[in-house]
Structure formats: C-alpha cells, structure tokens
C-alpha positions in Angstrom: -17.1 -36.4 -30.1 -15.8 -35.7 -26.6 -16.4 -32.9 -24.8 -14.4 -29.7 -23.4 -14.1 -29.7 -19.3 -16.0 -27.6 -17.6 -13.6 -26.7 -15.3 -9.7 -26.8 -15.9 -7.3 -28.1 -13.5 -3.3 -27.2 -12.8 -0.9 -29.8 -13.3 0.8 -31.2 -10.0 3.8 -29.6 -9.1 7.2 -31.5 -9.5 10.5 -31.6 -7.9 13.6 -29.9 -9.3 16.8 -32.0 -10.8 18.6 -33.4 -11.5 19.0 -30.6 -14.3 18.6 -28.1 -12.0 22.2 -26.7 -12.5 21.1 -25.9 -16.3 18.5 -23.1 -15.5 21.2 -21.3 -13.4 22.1 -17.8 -13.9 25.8 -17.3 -14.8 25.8 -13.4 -14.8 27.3 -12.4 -12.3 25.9 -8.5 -13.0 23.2 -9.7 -11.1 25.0 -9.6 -8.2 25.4 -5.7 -7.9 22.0 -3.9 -7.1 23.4 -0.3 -7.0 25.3 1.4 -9.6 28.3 4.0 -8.9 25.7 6.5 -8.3 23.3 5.1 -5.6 22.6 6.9 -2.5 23.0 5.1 0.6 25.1 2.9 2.6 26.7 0.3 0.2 27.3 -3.3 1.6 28.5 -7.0 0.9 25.7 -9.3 1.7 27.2 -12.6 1.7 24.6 -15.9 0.8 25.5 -19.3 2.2 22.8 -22.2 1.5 22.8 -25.2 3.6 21.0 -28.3 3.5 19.7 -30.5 6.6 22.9 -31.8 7.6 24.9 -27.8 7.3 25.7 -29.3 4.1 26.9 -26.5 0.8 23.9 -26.3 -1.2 26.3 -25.8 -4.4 23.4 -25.1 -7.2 20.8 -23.1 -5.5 19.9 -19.5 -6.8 18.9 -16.5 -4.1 17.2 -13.8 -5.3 17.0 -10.2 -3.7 14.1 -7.6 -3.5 14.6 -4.6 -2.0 13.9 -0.9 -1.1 16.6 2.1 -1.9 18.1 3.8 0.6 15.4 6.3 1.6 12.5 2.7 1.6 11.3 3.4 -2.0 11.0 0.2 -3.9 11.3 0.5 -7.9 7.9 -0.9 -8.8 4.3 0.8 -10.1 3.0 -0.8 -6.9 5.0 0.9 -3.9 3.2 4.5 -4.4 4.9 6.9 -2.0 5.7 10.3 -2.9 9.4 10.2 -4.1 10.7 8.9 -7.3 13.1 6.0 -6.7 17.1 6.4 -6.8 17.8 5.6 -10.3 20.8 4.1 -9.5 19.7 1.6 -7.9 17.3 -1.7 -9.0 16.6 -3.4 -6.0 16.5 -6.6 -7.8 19.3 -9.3 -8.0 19.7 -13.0 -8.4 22.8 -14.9 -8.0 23.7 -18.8 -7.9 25.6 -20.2 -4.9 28.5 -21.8 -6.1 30.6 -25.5 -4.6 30.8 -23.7 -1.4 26.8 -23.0 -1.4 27.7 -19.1 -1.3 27.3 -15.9 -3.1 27.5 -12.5 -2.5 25.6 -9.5 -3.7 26.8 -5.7 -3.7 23.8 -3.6 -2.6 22.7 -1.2 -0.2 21.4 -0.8 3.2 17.9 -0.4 2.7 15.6 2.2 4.4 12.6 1.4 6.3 9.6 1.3 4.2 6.0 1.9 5.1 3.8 -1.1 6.2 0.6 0.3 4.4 -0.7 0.7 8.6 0.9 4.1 9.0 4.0 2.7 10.2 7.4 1.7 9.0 9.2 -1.6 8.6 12.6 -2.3 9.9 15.3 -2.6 7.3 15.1 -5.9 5.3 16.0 -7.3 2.3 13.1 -9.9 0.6 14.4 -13.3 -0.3 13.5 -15.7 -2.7 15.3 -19.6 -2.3 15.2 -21.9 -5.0 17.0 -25.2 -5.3 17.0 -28.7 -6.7 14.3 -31.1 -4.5 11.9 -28.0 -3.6 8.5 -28.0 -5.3 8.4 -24.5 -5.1 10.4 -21.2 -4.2 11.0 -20.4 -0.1 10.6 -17.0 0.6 12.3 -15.3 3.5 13.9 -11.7 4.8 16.8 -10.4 6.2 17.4 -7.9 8.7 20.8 -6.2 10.5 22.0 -7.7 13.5 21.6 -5.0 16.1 19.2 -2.5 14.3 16.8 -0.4 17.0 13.9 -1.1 14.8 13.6 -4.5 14.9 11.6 -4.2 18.3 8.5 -2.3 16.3 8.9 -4.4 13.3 5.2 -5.6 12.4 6.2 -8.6 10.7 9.4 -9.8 12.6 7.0 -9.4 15.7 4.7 -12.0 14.4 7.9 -14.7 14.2 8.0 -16.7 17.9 11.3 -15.3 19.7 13.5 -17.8 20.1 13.1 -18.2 16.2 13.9 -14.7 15.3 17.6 -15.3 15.1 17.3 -17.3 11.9 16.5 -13.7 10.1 19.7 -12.2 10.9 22.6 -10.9 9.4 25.3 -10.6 10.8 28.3 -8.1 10.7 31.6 -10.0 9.5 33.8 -8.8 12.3 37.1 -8.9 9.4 35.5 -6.8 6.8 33.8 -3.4 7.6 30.9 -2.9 5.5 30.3 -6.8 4.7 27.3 -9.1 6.0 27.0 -12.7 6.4 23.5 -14.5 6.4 23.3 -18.3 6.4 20.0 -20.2 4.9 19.3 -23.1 6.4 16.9 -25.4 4.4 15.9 -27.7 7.1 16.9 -28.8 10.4 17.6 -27.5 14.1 18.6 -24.2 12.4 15.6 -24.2 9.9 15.7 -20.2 8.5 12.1 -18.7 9.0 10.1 -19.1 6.1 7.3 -17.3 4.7 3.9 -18.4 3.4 3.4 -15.5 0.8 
C-alpha cells in the first residue's frame, strides 16, 4: 500500500504553442470597455506586440484593467466612496492580429488612490500573453505628457532612462487615438512588472 505525500507539489510550468492561436479570443466586444453611456474622455488605445527583433507578434492577447473616469475600479476590492460608472467595465481583452496590433475603445482613466493617501497618475494595467512565455507579463500605461507622472509612486520607482517604455503616445493623425508599442525583449524591452 503506498502512501499519500505529505506535502504536495505544483507541476512545472510549460511554454505556450504551438497551439497557442486556439485559446484566442475572437470577440471583438471585448475590445470596447465603455458603453454609449460612460462618463469620461473616450479614446482609441492602439496595441502593437513585438518580438526581439521589432518583429509582429501576430497571436498574442492584451488584456486591459482599468479605473472609470472619476479612478473608481469596478471590483469589491477598490472601496472608495462612489459607486462605479455603470457604463463602464474596465476590463477588456483583445488578440493582436498578422500585424501584432489591436485596438481597444475605452476611456481615459482618473487617477486612483495609492492606499498611501495619495493618487496615482492615470494608467491603464496590462496583462501580455503569448506563445513561448511561461507565464503572463504584466505592465501599465500612461499618457505621454500628463503633469502627474512626476508624483506617480510607482512610475517613480522605474530607473529614468527606462520610463519611456510605459508611454503612450498621442497619434498626431487621429485626435482622440493612442498608440503604445510592447516590446517583448530587446533594446526597447517594455518595463515589466513582478506582481
């Protein structure tokens, strides 16, 4: 008769692929965070996924977390004394496609609190997955130009010359739209997150 373990162990994680494509979200509803109603400054935030080389990461997925315009997140845990916008979900995941991009409709989040008795700068959370990583990367963006970026607490603990990599960008042709590349690896490496 054997015996039960005393302890159990997890298995070892394992890379992605080459299936990956097959767990891929094709809704593209997914893609729009804020409903005809939402309050708030409504945006295009344009995804494009690159590999080492600058390379179109064609099956990745990107997935969005996010505050409402006034810095309420829709979840039990964010406990601030306003109900969020109702309108808006401040979830949304979207595949990139051949061209490693995809775009989300959304809003310009407020700043939410830090739990310190101060306020965040505006940013979107970020969630990578892709074929060859053993687990999801997890990033944030912020807006290009935004006065609170000098107080954010977290985007203060990123080295300088690295903060860069956690910027979107105004397209200069579309009013209202975003661009914000994800590099994987490489000289342009996007700041990553140990969370």
């Amino acid at each position: 008769m054997s015996r039960a373990p005393d302890r159990l162990s997890g298995l070892p994680s394992q890379t992605v692929g080459p299936f990956f494509h097959l767990g891929l979200t094709g809704n593209s509803a997914l893609g729009r965070l804020a409903g005809p109603e939402a309050k708030g400054e409504r945006i295009r935030l344009r995804f494009r996924l690159l590999d080492g080389d600058g390379l179109p990461v064609p099956d990745g997925i990107i997935e969005l977390w996010q505050a409402d315009a006034s810095g309420k997140y829709n979840h039990p845990a964010d406990t601030q004394d306003r109900a969020p916008d109702p309108a808006f979900c401040g979830f949304g995941r979207l595949a990139t496609g051949a061209d490693g991009i995809c775009t989300f409709d959304t809003i310009r989040p407020g700043r939410a609190p830090d739990g310190l008795g101060t306020c965040q700068a505006a940013h979107i959370s970020v969630s990578v997955f892709a074929r060859g990583l053993l687990d999801r990367l997890s990033t944030r963006v912020y807006f290009a130009g935004d006065p609170a970026l000098a107080e954010d607490p977290v985007l203060l603990r990123v080295p300088k010359d690295r903060r860069q990599t956690l910027m979107a960008q105004p397209d200069p042709m579309s009013a209202g739209c975003w661009e914000f590349d994800v590099h994987l690896q490489g000289e342009r490496e996007t700041v990553f997150f140990d969370i």
